[in-house]
C-alpha positions as CSV (number, residue, x, y, z in Angstrom):
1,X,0.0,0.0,0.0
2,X,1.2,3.1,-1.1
3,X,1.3,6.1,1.5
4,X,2.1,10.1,0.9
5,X,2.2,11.7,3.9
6,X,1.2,16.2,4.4
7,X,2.4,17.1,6.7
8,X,4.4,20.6,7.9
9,X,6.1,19.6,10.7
10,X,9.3,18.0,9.9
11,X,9.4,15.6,13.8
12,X,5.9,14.7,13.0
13,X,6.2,14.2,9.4
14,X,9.3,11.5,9.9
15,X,8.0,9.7,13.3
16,X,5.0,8.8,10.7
17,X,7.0,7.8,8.6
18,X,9.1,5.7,10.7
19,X,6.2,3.4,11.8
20,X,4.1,3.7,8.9
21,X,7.3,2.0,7.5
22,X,7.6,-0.7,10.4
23,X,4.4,-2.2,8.6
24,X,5.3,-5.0,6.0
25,X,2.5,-4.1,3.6
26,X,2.9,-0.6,3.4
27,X,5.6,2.0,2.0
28,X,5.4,5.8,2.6
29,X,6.3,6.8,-1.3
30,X,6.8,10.6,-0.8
31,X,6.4,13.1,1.8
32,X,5.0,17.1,2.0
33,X,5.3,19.7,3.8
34,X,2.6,21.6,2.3
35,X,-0.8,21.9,0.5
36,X,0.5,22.4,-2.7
37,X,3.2,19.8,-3.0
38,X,1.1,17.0,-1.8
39,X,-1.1,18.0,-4.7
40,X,1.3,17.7,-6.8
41,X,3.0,14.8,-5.4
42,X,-0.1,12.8,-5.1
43,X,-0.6,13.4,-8.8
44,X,3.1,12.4,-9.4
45,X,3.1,9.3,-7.6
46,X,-0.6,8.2,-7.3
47,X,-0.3,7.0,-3.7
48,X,-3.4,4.7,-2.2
49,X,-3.6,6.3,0.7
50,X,-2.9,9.8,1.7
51,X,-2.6,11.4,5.4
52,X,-3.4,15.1,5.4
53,X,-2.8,17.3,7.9
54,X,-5.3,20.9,8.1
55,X,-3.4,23.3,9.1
56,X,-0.5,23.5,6.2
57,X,1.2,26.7,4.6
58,X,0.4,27.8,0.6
59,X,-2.8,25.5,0.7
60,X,-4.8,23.8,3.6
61,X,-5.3,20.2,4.0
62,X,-9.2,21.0,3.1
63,X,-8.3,22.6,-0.6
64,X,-5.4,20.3,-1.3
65,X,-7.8,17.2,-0.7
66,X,-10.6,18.7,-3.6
67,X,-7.6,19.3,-5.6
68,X,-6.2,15.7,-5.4
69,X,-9.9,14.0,-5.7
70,X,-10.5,16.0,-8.5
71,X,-7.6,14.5,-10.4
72,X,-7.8,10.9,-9.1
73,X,-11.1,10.2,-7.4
74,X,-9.9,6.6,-6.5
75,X,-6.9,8.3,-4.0
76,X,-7.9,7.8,-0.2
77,X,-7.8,10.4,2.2
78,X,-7.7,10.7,5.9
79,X,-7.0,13.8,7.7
80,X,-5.2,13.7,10.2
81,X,-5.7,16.9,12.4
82,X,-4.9,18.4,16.0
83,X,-8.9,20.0,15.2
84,X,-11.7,18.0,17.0
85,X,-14.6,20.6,16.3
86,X,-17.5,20.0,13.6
87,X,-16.7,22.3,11.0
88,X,-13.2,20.9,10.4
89,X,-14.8,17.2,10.3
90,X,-18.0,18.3,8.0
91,X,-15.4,20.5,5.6
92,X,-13.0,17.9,5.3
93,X,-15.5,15.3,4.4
94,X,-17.2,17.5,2.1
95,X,-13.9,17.8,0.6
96,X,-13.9,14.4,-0.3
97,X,-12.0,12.7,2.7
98,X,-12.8,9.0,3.9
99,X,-10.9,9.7,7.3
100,X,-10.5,11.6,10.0
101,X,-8.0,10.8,13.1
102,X,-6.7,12.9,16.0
103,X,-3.2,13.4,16.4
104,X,-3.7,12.9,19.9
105,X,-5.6,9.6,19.1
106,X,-2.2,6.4,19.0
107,X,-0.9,5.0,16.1
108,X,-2.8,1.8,16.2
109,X,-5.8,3.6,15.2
110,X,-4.4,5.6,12.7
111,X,-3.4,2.2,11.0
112,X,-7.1,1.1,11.6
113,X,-8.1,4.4,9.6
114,X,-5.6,3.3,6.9
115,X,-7.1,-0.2,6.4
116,X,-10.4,1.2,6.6
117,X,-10.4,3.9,3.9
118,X,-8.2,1.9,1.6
119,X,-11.5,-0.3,1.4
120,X,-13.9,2.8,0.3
121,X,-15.0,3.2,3.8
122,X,-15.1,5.8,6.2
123,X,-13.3,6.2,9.4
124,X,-13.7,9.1,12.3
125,X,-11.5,9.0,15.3
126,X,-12.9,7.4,18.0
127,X,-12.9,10.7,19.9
128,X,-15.1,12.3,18.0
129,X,-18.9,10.9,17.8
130,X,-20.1,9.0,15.0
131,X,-22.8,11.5,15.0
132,X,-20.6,13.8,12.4
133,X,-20.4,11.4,9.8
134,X,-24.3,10.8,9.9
135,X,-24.9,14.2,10.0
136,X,-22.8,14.9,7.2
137,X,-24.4,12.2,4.7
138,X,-27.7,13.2,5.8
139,X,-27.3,17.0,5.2
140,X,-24.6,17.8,2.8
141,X,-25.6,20.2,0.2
142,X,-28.9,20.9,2.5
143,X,-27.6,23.2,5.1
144,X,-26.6,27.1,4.5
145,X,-22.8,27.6,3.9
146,X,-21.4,29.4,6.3
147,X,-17.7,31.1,7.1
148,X,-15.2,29.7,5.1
149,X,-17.5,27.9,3.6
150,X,-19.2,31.2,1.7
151,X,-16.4,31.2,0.0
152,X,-15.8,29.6,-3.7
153,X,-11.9,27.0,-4.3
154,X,-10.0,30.4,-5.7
155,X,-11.2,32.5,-2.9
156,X,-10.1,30.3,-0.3
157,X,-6.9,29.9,-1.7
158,X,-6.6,33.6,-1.7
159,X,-7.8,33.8,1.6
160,X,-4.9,31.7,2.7
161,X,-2.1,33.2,1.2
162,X,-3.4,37.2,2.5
163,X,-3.8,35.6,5.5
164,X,0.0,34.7,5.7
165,X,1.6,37.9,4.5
166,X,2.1,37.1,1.0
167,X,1.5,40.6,-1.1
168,X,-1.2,41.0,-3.9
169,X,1.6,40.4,-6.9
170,X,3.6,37.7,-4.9
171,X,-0.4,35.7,-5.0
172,X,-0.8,35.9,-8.7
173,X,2.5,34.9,-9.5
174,X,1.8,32.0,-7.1
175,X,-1.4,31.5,-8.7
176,X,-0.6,32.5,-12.1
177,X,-3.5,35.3,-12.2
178,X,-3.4,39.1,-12.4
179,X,-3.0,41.0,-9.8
180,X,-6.6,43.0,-10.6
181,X,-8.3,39.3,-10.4
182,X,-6.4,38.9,-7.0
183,X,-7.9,42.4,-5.5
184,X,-11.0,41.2,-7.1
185,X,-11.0,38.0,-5.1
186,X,-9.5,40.3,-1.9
187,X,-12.8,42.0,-1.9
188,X,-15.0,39.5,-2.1
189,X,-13.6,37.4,0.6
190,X,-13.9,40.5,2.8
191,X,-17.3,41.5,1.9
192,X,-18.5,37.6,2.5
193,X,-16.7,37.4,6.1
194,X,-17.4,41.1,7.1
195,X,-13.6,41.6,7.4
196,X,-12.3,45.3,7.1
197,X,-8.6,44.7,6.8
198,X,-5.9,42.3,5.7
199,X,-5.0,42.2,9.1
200,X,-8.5,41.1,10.4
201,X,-8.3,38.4,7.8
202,X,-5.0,37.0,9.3
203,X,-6.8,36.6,12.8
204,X,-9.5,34.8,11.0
205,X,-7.2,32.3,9.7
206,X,-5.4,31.9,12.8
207,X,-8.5,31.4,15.0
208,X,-10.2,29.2,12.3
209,X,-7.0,26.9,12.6
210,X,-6.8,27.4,8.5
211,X,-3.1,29.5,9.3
212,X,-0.5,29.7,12.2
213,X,2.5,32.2,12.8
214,X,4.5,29.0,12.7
215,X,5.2,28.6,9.2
């Protein structure tokens, strides 16, 4: 079983890979340490299984997992998150996710995860009700969007990238769009989150768990 593992923090990124490893049947293929590699990695190397963390600098764990399905709809995904609350369980779902462990959960259940998704099923930590997944398959599409969730894929990316410092030329020359298309964008996201100032945004982001001054 092929493994790709997201992941920004370098300890946590290689004591995953270190057991994941320990298991006969399974190979970790390539590692990332952000949103936008793993996309492209996952596309490179076509992994079976792929453990996403949230919380990741360029693009979050939530947009690089609708850009991987989008490509290859048969790659698993489990998220793999410090994030217990609703939103971040619903969102990554929605996304297209068949997993969802704590970090704080041990790494006998994030193996059960593995062998769970990589049969089409899903899997929620078992710290987090059962209730979620329910919920989700029962309303998905049903319920009013709120937040983040207001916002459409180029948005949030945009969101993202204000939100950790990057300047309006520096985002279309990561994006590969004009500058007048990223103001455009700017606006919007402010006007749907009733944020006055770039500033405002960035303690959004933080407080969401979408961004951290740790990158």
């Amino acid at each position: 079983m092929k493994i790709l593992i997201a992941e920004d923090h370098g300890v946590v990124r290689e004591g995953l890979k270190t057991l994941i490893e320990q298991q006969a049947e399974m190979e970790v293929v390539g590692e990332a340490e952000d949103g936008v590699l793993v996309a492209r990695l996952a596309k490179e190397l076509l992994p079976d299984v792929v453990i996403m963390d949230i919380a990741m600098p360029n693009l979050n764990g939530i947009q690089a997992t609708r850009l991987i399905l989008h490509e290859n709809p048969d790659i698993r995904v489990i998220a793999l998150s410090m994030y217990s609350n609703k939103r971040f369980v619903l969102e990554m779902f929605e996304a297209g996710a068949l997993g969802y462990v704590l970090k704080s959960c041990l790494f006998d259940e994030l193996l059960k995860a593995i062998y769970t998704v990589a049969k089409g099923e899903h899997y929620v930590s078992s710290q987090i009700t059962g209730i979620l997944i329910e919920e989700y398959i029962s309303k998905s599409g049903k319920s009013e969007a709120g937040g983040l969730r207001k916002l459409t894929d180029r948005e949030q990316q945009v969101f993202q990238l204000l939100a950790e410092g990057l300047l309006v030329k520096q985002i279309a020359l990561r994006l590969s769009i004009s500058p007048k298309t990223v103001d455009a964008n700017r606006r919007r996201i402010m006007n749907k989150l009733g944020i006055s100032s770039v500033a405002e945004l960035t303690k959004y982001a933080i407080r969401e768990g979408l961004t951290s001054l740790e990158f």
